[in-house]
C-alpha positions in Angstrom: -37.6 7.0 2.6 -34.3 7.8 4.2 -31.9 10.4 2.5 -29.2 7.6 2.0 -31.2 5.4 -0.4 -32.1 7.2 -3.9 -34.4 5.1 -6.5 -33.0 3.3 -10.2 -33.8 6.7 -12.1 -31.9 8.6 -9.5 -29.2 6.5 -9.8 -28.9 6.0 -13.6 -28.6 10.3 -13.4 -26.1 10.3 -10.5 -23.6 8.4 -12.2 -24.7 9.4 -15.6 -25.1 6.4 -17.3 -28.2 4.8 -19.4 -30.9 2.5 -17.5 -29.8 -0.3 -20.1 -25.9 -0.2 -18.6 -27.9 0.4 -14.8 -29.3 -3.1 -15.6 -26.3 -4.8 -17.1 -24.5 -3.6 -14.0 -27.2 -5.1 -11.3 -27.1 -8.1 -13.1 -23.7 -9.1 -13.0 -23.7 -7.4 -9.4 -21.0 -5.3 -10.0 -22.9 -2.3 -8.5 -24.3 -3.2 -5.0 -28.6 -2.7 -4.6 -31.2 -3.5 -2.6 -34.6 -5.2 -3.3 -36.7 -4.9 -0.7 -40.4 -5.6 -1.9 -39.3 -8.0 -5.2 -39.3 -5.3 -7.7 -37.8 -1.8 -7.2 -34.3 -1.6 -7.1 -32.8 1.2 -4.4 -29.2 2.4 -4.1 -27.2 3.5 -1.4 -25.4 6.7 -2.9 -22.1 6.4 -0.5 -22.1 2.6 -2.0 -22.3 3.9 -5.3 -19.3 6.2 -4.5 -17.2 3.6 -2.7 -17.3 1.8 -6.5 -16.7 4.5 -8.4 -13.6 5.2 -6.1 -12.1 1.6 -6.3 -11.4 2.1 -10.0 -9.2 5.1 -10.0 -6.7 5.3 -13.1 -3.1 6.3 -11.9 -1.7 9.1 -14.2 1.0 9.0 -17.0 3.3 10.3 -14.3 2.1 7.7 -11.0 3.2 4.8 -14.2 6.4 6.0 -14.7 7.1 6.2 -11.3 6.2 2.8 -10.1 8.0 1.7 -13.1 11.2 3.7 -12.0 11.0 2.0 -8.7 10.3 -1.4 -10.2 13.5 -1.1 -12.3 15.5 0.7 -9.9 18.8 -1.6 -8.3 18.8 -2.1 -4.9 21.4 -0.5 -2.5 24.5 -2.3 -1.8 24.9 -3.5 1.5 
């Protein structure tokens, strides 16, 4: 099997969560998989990072800065 592709039970472990959330999230296909004989599900591991990364939480201080600018006047012209 290539390096890429790492089975369910690897999966559950790399992103540390239960085979019972693994399933809710393949079922609502919020976590991208492949099927290729009909039963086992595979995982590509730089897929699985690409979701983890979409769903970054700014800081307290990245807040108050885009609220800063939000609230900021403009310039005078």
């Amino acid at each position: 099997m290539n390096e890429d592709f790492i089975t369910f039970d690897a999966a559950c472990e790399y992103l540390g969560i239960t085979s019972g959330q693994m399933y809710q999230y393949t079922h609502r296909k919020i976590l991208p998989f492949y099927k290729p004989f009909g039963k086992k599900l595979y995982f590509k591991k730089s897929e699985l990072n690409a979701v983890i990364g979409s769903v970054r939480v700014a800081t307290n201080a990245e807040v108050a800065e885009q609220a800063h600018q939000m609230t900021r006047k403009p310039a005078a012209v």
